[in-house]
N, C-alpha and C positions, 0 to 999 in steps of 0.2 A: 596531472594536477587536478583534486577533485576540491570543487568550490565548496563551502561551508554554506547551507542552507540561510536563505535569509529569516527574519523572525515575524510574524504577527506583532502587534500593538499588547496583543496578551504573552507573549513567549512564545506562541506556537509558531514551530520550524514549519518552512515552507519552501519551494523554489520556485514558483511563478502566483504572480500578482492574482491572476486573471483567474489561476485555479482553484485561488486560496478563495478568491469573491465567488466562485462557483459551486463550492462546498458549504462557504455561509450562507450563500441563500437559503441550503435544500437543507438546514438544521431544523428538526424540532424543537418543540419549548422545553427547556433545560439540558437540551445535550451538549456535551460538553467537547471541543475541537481539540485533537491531538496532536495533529502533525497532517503535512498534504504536500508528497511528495511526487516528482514527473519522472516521467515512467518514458521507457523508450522503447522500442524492437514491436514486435510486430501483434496488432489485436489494442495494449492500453496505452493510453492518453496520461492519466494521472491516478492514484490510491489516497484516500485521504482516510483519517482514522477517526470516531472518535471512540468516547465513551462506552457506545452501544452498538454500535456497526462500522464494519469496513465500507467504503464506500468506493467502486471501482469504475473510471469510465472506461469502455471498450470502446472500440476504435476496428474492431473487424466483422462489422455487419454489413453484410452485399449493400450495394447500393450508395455508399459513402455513408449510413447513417451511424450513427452515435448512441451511445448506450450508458446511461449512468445506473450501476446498479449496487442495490443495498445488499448488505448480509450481515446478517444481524451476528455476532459472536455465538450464540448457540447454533448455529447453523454448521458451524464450521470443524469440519470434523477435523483435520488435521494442519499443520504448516510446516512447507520442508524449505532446504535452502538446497538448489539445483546449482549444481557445476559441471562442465567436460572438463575438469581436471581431480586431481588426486587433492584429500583436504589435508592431506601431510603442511603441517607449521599452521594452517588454521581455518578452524570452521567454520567462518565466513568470508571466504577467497570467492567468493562470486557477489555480484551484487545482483543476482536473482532469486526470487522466490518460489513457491507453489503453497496456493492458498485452494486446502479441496474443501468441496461441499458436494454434497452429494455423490453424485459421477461424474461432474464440472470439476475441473482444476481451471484455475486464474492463473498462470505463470505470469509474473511481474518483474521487468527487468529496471531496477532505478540507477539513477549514477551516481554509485560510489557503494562498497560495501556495509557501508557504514547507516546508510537510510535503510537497505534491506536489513541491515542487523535490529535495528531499532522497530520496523515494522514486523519483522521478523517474531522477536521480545516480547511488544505487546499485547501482538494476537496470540502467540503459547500462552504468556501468562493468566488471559481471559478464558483460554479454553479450557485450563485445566483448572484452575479455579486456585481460591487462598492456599 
């Protein structure tokens, strides 16, 4: 059973309260919220998108600390969609991603294929351009 994101006051999909308030504090003037989806398995916390950068918190730095990090869309060299199975009948049968920059991948696992397809979507479409 995969639950349907709840919304923001503006439309933007979200699945926790607390993350969606976490990502609007840490916006600049005029950027614009996409989406801020929770993330599970091991290193991130949450992915939130907007306009101008991915915003990823991590969750696997010694010590228990926490890591909220930006990356801007030019930054990002590629996005793939990660699975241990075969993508016979469809290409997004995982709800995992990999998001590289540099020679950092972010593998991001959300619940439901359907938010990785979507965050998946956005960032190709910004990276490769109109």
């Amino acid at each position: 059973m995969t639950s349907e994101p709840a919304a923001a006051p503006d439309s933007v999909p979200f699945d926790r309260q607390d993350q969606l308030e976490q990502i609007q504090a840490g916006l600049v003037a005029g950027e614009n919220l996409l989406a801020v989806y929770d993330a599970h398995g091991i290193g991130t916390g949450f992915l939130g998108l907007t306009d101008r950068r991915v915003i990823i918190q991590d969750k696997s730095f010694v010590g228990e600390k926490l890591a909220v990090t930006s990356v801007p869309y030019s930054r990002i060299h590629s996005v793939s969609v990660l699975s241990n199975k075969s993508f016979a009948g469809s290409f997004f049968s995982s709800g995992t991603i990999g998001i590289h920059v540099g020679t950092l991948t972010y593998e991001v696992e959300f619940r439901g294929s359907e938010k990785a397809q979507h965050v998946h979507n956005e960032i190709l479409n910004r990276i490769v351009g109109d």
